[in-house]
PyMOL commands that place a pseudoatom at each C-alpha (Angstrom):
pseudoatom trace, name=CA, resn=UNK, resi=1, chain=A, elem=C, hetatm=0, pos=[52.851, -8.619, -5.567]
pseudoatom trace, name=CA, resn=UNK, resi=2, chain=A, elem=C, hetatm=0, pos=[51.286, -5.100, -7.282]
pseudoatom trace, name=CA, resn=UNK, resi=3, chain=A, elem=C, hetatm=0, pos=[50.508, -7.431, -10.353]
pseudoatom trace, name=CA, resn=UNK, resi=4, chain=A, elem=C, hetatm=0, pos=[48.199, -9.889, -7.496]
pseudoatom trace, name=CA, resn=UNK, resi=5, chain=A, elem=C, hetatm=0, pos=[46.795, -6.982, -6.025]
pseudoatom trace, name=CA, resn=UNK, resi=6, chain=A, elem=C, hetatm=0, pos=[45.526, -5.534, -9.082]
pseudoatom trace, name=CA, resn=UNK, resi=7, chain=A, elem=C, hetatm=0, pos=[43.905, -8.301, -10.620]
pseudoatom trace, name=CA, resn=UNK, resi=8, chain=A, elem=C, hetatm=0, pos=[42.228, -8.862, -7.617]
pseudoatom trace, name=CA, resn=UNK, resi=9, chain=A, elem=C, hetatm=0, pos=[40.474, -5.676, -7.301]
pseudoatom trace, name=CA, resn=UNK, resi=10, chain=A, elem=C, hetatm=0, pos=[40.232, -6.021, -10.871]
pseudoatom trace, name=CA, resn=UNK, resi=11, chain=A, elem=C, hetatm=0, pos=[37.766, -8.742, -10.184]
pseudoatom trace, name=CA, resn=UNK, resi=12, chain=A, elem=C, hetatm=0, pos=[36.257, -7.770, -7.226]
pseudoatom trace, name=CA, resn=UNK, resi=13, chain=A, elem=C, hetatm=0, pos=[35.175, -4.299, -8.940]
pseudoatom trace, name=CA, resn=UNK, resi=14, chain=A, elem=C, hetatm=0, pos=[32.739, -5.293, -11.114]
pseudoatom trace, name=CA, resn=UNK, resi=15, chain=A, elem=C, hetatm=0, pos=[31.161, -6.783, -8.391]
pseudoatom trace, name=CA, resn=UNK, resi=16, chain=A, elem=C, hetatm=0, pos=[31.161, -4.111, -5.842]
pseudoatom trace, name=CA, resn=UNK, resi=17, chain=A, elem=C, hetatm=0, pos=[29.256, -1.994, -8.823]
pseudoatom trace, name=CA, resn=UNK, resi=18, chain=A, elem=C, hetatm=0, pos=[27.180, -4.445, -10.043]
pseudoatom trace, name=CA, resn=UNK, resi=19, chain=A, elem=C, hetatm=0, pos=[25.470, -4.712, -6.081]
pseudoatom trace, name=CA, resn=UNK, resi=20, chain=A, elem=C, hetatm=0, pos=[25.416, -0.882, -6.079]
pseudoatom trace, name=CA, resn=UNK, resi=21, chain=A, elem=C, hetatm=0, pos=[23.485, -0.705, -9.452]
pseudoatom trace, name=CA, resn=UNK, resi=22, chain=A, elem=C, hetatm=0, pos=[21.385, -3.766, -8.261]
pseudoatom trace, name=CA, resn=UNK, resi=23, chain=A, elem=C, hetatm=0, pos=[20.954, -2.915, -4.842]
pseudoatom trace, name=CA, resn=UNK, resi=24, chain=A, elem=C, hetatm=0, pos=[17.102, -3.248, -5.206]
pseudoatom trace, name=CA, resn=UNK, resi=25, chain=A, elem=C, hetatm=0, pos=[17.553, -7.019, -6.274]
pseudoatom trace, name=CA, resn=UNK, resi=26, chain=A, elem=C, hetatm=0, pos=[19.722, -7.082, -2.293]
pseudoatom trace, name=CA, resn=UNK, resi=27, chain=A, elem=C, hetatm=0, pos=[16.341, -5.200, -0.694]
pseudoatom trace, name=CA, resn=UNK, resi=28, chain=A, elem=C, hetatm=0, pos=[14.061, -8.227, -2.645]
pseudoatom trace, name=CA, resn=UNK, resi=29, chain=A, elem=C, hetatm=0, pos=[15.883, -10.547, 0.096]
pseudoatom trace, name=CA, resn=UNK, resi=30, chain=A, elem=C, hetatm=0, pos=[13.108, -10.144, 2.387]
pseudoatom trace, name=CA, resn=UNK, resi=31, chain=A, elem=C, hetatm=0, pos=[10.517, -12.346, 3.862]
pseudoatom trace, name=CA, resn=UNK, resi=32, chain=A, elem=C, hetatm=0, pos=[7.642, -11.650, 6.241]
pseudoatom trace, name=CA, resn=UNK, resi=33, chain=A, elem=C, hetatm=0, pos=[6.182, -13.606, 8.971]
pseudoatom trace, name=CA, resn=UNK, resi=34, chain=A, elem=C, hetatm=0, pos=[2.793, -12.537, 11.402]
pseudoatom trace, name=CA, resn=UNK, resi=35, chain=A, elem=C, hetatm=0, pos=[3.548, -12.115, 14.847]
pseudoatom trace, name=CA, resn=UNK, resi=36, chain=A, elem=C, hetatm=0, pos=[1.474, -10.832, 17.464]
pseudoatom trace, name=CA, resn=UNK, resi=37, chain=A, elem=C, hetatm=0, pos=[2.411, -6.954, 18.751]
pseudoatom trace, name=CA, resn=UNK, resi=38, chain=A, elem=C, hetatm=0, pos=[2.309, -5.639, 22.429]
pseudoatom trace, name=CA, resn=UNK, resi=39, chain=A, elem=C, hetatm=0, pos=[-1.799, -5.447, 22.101]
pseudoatom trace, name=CA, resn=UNK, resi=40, chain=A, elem=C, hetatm=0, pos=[-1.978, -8.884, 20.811]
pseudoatom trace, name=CA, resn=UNK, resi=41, chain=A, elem=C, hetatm=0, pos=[-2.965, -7.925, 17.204]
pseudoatom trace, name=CA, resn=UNK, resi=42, chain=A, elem=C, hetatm=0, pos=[-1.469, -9.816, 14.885]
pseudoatom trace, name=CA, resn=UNK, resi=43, chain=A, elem=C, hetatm=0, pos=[1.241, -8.039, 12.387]
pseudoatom trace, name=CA, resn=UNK, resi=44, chain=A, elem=C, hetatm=0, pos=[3.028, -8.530, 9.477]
pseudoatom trace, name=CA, resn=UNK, resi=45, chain=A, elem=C, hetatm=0, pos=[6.647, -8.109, 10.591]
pseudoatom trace, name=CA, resn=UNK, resi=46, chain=A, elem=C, hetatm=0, pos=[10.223, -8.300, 7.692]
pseudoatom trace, name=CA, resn=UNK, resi=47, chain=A, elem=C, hetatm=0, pos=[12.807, -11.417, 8.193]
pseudoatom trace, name=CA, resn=UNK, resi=48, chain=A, elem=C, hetatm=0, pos=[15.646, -9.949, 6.350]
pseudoatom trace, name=CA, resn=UNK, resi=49, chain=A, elem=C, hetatm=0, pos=[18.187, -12.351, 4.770]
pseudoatom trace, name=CA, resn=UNK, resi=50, chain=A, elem=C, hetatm=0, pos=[21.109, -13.107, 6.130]
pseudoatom trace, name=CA, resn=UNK, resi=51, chain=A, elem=C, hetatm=0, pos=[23.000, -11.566, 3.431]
pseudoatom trace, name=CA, resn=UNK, resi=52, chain=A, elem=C, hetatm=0, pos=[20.781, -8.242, 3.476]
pseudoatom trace, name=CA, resn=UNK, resi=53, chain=A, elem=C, hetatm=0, pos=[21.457, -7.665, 7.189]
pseudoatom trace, name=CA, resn=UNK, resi=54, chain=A, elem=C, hetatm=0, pos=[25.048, -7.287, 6.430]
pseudoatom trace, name=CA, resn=UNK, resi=55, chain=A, elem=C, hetatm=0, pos=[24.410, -4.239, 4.712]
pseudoatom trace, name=CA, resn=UNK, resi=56, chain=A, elem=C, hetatm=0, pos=[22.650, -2.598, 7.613]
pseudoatom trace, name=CA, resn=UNK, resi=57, chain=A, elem=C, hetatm=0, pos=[24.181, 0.398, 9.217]
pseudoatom trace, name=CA, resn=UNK, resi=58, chain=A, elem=C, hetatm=0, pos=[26.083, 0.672, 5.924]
pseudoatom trace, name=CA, resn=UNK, resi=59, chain=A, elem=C, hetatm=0, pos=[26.519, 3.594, 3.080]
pseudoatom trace, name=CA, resn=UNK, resi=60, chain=A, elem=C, hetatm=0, pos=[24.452, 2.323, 0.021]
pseudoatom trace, name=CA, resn=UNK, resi=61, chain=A, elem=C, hetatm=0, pos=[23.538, 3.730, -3.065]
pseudoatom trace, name=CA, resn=UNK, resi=62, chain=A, elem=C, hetatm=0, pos=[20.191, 3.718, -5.060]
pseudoatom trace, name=CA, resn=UNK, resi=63, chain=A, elem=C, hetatm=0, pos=[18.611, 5.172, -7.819]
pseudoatom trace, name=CA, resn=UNK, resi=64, chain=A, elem=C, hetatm=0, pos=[14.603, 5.135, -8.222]
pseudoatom trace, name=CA, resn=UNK, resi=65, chain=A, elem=C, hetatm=0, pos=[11.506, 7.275, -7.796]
pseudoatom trace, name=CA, resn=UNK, resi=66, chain=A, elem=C, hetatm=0, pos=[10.737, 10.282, -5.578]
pseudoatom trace, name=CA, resn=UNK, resi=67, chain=A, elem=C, hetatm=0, pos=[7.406, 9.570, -4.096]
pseudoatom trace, name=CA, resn=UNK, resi=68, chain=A, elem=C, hetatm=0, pos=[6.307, 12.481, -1.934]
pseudoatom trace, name=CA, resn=UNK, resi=69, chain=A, elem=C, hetatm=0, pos=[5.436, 12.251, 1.448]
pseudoatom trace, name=CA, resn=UNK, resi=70, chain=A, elem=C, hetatm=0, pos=[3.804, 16.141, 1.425]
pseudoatom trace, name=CA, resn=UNK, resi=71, chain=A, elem=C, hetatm=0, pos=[1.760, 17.687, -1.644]
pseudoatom trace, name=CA, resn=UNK, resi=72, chain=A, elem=C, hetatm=0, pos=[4.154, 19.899, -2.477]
pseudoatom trace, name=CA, resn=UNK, resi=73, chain=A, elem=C, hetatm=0, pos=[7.908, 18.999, -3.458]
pseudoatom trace, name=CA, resn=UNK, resi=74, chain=A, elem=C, hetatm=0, pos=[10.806, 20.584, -1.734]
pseudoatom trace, name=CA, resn=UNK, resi=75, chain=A, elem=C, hetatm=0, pos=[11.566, 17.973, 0.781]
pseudoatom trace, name=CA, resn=UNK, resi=76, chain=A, elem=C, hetatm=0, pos=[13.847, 16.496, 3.713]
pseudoatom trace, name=CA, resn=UNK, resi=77, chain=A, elem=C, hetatm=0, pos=[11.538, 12.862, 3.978]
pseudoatom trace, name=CA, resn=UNK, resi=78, chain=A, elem=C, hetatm=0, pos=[10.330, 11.067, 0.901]
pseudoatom trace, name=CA, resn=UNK, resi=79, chain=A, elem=C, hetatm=0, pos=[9.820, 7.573, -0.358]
pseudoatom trace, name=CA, resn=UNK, resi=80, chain=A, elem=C, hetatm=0, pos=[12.198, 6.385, -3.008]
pseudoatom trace, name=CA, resn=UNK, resi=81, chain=A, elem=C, hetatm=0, pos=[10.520, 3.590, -5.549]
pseudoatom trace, name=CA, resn=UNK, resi=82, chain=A, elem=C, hetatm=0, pos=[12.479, 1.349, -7.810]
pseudoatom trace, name=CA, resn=UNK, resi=83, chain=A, elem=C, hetatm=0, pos=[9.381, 1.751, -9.499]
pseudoatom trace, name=CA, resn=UNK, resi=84, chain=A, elem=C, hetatm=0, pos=[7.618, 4.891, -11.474]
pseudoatom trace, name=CA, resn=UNK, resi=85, chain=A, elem=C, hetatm=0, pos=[4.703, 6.116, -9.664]
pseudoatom trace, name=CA, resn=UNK, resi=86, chain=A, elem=C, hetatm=0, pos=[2.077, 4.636, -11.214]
pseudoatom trace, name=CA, resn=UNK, resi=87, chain=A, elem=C, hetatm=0, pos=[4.029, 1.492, -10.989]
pseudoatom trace, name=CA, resn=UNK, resi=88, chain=A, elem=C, hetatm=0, pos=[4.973, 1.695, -7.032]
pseudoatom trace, name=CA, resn=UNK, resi=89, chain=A, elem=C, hetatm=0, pos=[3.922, -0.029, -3.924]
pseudoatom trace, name=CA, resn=UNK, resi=90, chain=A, elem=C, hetatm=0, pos=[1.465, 2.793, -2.874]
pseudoatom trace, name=CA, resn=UNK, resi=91, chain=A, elem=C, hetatm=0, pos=[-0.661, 1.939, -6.611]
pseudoatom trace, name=CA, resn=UNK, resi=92, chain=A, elem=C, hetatm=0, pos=[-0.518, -1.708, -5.655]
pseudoatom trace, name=CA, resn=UNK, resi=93, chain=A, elem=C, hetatm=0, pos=[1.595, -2.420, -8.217]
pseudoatom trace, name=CA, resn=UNK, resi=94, chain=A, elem=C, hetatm=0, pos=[4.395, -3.694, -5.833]
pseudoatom trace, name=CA, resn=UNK, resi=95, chain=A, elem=C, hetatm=0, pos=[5.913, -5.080, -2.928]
pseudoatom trace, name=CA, resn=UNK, resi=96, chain=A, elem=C, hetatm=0, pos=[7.162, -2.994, 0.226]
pseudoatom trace, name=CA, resn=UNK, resi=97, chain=A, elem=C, hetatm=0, pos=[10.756, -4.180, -0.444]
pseudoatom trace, name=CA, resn=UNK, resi=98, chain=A, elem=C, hetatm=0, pos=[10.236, -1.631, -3.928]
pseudoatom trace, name=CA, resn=UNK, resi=99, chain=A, elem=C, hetatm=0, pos=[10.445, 1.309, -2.011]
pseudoatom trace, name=CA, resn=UNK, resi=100, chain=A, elem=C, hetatm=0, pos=[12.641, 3.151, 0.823]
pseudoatom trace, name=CA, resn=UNK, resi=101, chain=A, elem=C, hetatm=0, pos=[12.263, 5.740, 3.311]
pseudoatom trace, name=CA, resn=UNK, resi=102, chain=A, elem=C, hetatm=0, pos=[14.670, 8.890, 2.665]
pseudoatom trace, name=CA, resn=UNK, resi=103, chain=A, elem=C, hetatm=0, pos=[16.079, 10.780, 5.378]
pseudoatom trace, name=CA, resn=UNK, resi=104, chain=A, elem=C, hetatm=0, pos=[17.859, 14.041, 4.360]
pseudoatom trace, name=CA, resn=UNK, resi=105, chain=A, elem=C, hetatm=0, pos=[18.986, 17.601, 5.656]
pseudoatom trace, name=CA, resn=UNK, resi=106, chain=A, elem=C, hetatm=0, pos=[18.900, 18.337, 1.779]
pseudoatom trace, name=CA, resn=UNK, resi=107, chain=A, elem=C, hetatm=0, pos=[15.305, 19.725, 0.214]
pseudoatom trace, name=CA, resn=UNK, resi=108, chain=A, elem=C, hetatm=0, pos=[14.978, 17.712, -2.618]
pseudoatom trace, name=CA, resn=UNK, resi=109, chain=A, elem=C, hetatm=0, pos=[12.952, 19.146, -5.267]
pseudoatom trace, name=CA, resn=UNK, resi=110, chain=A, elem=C, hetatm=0, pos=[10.101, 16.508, -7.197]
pseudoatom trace, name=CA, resn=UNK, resi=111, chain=A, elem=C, hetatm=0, pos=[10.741, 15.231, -10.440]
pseudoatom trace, name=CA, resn=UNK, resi=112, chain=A, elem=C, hetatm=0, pos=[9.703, 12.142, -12.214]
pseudoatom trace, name=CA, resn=UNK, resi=113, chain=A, elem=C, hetatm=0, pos=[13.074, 11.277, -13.543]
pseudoatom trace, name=CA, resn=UNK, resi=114, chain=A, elem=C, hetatm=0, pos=[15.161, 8.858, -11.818]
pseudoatom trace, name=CA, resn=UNK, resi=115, chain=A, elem=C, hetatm=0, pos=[17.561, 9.907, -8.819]
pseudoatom trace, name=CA, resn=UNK, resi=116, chain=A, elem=C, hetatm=0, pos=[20.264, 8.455, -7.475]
pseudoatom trace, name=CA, resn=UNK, resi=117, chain=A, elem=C, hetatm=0, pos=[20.646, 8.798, -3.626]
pseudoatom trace, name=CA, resn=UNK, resi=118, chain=A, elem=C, hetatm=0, pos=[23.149, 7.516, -1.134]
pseudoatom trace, name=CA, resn=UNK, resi=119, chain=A, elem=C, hetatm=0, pos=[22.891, 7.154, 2.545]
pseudoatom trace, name=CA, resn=UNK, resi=120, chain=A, elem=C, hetatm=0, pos=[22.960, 4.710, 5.651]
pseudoatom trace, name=CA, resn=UNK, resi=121, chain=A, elem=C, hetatm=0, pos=[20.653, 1.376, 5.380]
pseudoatom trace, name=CA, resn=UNK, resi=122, chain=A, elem=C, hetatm=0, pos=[18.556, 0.704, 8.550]
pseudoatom trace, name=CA, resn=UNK, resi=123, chain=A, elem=C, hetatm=0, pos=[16.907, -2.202, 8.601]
pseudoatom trace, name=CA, resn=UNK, resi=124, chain=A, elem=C, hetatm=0, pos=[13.427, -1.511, 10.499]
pseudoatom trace, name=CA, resn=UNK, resi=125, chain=A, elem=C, hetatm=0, pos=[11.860, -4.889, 11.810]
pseudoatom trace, name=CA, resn=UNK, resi=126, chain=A, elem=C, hetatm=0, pos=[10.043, -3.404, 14.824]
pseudoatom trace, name=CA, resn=UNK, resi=127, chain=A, elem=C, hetatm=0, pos=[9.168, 0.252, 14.539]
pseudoatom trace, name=CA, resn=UNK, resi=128, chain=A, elem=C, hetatm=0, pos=[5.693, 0.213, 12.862]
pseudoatom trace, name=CA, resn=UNK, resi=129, chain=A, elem=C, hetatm=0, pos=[5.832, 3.946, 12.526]
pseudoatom trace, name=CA, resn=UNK, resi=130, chain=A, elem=C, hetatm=0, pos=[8.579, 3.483, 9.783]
pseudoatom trace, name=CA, resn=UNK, resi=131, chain=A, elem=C, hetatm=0, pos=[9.021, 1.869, 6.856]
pseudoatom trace, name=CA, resn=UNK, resi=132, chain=A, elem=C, hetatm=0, pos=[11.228, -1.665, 6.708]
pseudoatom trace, name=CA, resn=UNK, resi=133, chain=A, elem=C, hetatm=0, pos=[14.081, 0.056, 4.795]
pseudoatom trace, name=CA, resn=UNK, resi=134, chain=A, elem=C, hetatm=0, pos=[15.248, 3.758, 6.283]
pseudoatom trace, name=CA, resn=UNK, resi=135, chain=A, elem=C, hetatm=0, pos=[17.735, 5.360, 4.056]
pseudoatom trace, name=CA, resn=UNK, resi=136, chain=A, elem=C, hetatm=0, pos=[19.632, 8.254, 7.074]
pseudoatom trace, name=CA, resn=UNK, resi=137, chain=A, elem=C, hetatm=0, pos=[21.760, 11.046, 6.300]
pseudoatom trace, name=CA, resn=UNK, resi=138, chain=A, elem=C, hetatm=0, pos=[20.609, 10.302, 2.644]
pseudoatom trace, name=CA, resn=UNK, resi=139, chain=A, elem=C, hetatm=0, pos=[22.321, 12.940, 0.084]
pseudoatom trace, name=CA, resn=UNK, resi=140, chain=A, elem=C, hetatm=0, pos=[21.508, 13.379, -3.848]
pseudoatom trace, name=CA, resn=UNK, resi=141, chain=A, elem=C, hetatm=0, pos=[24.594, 11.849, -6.077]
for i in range(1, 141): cmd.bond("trace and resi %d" % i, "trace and resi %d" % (i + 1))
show_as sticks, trace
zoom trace
């Protein structure tokens, strides 16, 4: 029976790690379709996959780009890229599924090295004042 168990999470672990170190390949899962909003303009709105939505509401971990929000560093809200700045969604170099909206208590100080943050995955569909991806109660790993 302990001999089962363990090669079963044996198996399963490289897996679990390989989505956390890939989770911007799971965010890529994304289509979008126009609808018209509550003025009758007509909007760009996500379809999430069906696979992506079960990660919503869930602790995930990813490591990218700090691009500021405010001209200064030091800061609670952010946008993390997979992608280098010059390489990021806001240059046109790259699709809104590249980037996520940080939420954190924490002050996180600019750099242009990678970080590594984890948090809780909402997946935004109808708030136009937010990003599709929200990462909450985000902390630096």
């Amino acid at each position: 029976m302990k001999k089962s168990l363990f090669i079963i999470l044996l198996l399963l672990s490289p897996h679990v790690f390989a989505q956390e170190q890939n989770f911007w390949q799971v965010l890529a899962q994304v289509g979008f379709e126009n609808k018209k909003d509550k003025n009758g303009y007509e909007v760009e709105v996500p379809v999430f996959s069906k696979h992506l939505k079960t990660f919503n509401g869930k602790k995930i971990r990813l490591q990218g780009y700090i691009i500021p929000l405010e001209e200064m560093g030091g800061q609670g809200k952010f946008m993390l890229s997979a992608w280098p700045f010059n390489l990021c969604f806001f240059c046109g170099a790259a699709g809104p599924e590249t980037v996520v909206e940080v939420e954190t208590t924490q002050k996180i100080k600019f750099t242009t090295k990678q970080i590594v943050m984890e948090g809780i995955l909402i997946l935004n569909d109808s708030n136009p004042d937010h990003h599709m991806y929200i990462l909450k109660s985000a902390t630096l790993i």
